[in-house]
C-alpha positions, 0 to 999 in steps of 0.5 A: 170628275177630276181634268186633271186626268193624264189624256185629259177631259177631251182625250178621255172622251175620244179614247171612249170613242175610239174603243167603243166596242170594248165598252160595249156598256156605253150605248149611245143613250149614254153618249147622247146624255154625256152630250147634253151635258155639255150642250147645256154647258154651252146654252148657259156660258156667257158670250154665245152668239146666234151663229154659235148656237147655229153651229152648236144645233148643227154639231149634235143634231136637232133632237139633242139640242131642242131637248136640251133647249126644253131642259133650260129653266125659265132664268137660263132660257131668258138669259140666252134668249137676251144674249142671241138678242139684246133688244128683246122686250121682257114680255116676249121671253116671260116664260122658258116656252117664250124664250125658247121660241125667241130663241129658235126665231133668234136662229132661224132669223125671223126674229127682226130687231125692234127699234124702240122709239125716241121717248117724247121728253114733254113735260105733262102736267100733273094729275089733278084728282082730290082721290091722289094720296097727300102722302105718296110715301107707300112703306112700313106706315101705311101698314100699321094699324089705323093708317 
């Protein structure tokens, strides 16, 4: 679909919209997936905040935005869920299940922000095993045949 039309992509649906007993063809299954084409759009898009996803859910309903949520492959959800919350461990966003619970937490504000502790930067002494390799290189050679 070309946005080069003469009332433009927004005017196009809102000319629908306002005819629509005209187009009495267009059931409101057909709006609520023209809908969650662009919801979508909007989960995948960089820059998206908590409070515009808030504002997003509250726009097109709960129904649509959970089931466009649900639709998220696994990498788009845990993009989404690192974008509403850049601390979030990898653990807690492994699956699109996982990142989609941390992003409904994100939203609600049950998610609190962890504060990772300063790392201790002591030295420690080296392992001490006879079973440690003596060549720790672990490539191409230690495949062959006889090594």
């Amino acid at each position: 679909m070309s946005g080069l039309t003469g009332t433009g992509g927004a005017g196009a649906l809102a000319a629908l919209l306002e005819n629509r007993d005209r187009f009495s063809k267009l059931a409101d299954k057909d709006f609520a997936a023209a809908t969650g084409i662009l919801v979508r759009k909007l989960m995948n898009s960089a820059g998206q905040t908590s409070d515009d996803m808030i504002a997003l859910r509250d726009a097109v309903g709960t129904d649509i935005f959970e089931t466009e949520l649900k639709r998220l492959s696994a990498h788009q959800a845990r993009l989404l869920a690192r974008r509403l919350d850049k601390d979030v461990d990898d653990f807690e966003v492994s699956t699109a299940g996982a990142a989609a619970a941390h992003i409904r937490k994100v939203m609600s504000g049950e998610a609190t922000v962890t504060e990772v502790a300063p790392a201790d930067n002591t030295p420690s002494d080296p392992p001490t095993d006879d079973d440690t390799p003596k060549n720790t290189y672990f490539g191409r050679k230690s495949f062959r045949a006889g090594n």
